[in-house]
C-alpha positions in Angstrom: 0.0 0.0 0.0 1.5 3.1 -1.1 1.5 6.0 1.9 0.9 3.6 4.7 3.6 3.6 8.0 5.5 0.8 8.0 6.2 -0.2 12.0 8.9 -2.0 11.0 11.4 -2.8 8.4 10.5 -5.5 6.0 13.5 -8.1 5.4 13.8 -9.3 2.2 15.9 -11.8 0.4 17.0 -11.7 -3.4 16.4 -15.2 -5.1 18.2 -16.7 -8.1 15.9 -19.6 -9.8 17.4 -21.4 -12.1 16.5 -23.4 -15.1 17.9 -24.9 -17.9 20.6 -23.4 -19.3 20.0 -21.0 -22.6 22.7 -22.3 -24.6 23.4 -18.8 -25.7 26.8 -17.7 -25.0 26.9 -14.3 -25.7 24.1 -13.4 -23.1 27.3 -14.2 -20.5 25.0 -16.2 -18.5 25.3 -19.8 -17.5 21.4 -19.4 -16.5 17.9 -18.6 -17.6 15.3 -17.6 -15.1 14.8 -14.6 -12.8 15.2 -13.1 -9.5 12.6 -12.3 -7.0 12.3 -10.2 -3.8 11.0 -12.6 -0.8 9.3 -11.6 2.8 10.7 -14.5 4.3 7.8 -14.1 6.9 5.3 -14.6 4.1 4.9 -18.3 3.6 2.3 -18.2 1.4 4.8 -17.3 -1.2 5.9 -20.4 -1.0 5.4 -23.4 -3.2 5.5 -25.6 -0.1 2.6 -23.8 1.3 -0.4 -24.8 -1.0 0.7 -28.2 -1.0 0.7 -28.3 3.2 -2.2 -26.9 3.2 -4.4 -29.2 1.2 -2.2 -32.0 2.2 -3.2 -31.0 5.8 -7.3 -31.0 4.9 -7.4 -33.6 2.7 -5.2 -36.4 5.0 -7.4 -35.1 8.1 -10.5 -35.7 6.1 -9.2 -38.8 5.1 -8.2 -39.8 8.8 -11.6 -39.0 10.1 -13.2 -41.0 7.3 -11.7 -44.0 8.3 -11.6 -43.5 12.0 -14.6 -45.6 12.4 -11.9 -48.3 11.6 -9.8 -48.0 14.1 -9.8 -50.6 17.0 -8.7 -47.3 19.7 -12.4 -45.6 19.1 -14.2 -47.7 21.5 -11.7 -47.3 24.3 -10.1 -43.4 23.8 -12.3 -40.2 24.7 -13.0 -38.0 22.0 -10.2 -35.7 22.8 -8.0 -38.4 22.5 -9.3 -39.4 19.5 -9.0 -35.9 17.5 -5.4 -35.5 19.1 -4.5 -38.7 17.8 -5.6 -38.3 14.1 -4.3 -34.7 14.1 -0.9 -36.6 14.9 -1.7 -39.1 11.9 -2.4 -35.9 9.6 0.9 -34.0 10.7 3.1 -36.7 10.2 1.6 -37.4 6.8 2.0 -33.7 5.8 5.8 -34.1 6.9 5.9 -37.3 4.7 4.6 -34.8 1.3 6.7 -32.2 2.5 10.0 -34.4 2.2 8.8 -36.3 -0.7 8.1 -32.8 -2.1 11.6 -31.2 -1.5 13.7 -35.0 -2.2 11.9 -35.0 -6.0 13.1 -30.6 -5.9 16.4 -32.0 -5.1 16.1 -34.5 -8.2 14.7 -31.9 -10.5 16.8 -28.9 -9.4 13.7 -26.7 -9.9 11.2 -25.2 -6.8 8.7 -24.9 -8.8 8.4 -28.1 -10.3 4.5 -29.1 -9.1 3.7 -26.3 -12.2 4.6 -28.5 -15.1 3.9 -31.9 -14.0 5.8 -33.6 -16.0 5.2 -37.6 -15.7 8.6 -38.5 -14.4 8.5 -35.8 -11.5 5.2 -37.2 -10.2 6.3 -40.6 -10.4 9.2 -40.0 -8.1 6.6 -37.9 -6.2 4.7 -40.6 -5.4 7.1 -43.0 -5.9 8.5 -41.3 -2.8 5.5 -41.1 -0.8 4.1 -44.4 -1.1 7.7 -46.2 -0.7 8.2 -44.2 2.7 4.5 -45.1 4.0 4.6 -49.0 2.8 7.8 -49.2 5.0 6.9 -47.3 7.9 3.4 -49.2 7.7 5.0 -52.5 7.6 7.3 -51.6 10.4 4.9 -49.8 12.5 2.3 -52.5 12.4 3.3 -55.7 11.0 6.8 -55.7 12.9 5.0 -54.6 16.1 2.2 -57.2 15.5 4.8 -60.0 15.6 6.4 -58.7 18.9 8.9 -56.6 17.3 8.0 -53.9 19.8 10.7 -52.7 22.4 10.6 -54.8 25.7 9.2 -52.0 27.9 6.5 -51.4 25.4 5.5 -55.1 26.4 6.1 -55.3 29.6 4.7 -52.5 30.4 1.2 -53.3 28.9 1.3 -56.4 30.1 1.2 -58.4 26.7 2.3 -61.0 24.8 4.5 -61.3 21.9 2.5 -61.1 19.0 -0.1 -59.3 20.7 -1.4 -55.9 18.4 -1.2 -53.5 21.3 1.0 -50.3 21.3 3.2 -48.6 23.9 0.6 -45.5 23.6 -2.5 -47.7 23.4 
């Protein structure tokens, strides 16, 4: 807004994205692209940003769809509940984040959710879905056959093989 008082100064950072290169020599460049002026306290700049966002509503959507499911329903409060499948949601938003910025590493380009090409969304989800099948086979298969720490047994009271959890 022109003529308003600013309280304080706005930082800023200068940012170089770069591309493919041109192939033209005489423009003494080794780059194409631009650079851009960033409020570092403005996330929504970001390209991480939209996909947190709907990652967040959709996975929580998703979460509470399926809570029904769940064998911890009949036994948690409510509370509990909502606390638990706001965990579930976070940690699947950190799983897109990471996916997100390991295929950016891979394609050397931020902005790389704009084009879409075929063989960035594969690692995408490639990504994704290899991380989740692991950490779901080690999370509940492993535990289910007793894999769990000792404590985490012990302390419940149950039985190798048993499918309780440590924060069940």
């Amino acid at each position: 807004m022109q003529g308003a008082a600013s309280t304080a100064p706005e930082r800023t950072l200068r940012v170089r994205e770069e591309r493919m290169h041109s192939g033209n020599a005489a423009d003494g460049h080794s780059w194409t692209g631009s650079e851009r002026v960033v409020n570092p306290a403005r996330l929504t700049v970001t390209p991480e940003w939209p996909i947190a966002v709907s990652g967040f509503f959709l996975n929580f959507f998703w979460e509470m769809a399926q809570s029904g499911l769940y064998a911890d329903v009949a036994r948690k409060t409510y509370q509990k509940i909502l606390v638990s499948r706001l965990h579930c949601t976070l940690g699947d938003v950190a799983i897109l984040l990471v996916a997100y910025w390991i295929t950016t590493g891979l394609v050397r380009n931020r902005y790389w959710v704009t084009a879409l090409r075929p063989r960035d969304l594969a690692a995408f989800t490639g990504l994704g879905l290899g991380y989740t099948m692991v950490s779901e086979w080690v999370n509940v298969d492993l535990g289910a056959r007793g894999a769990t720490p000792r404590r985490c047994r012990a302390s419940r009271g149950s039985a190798p093989g048993s499918r309780r959890s440590c924060n069940g």
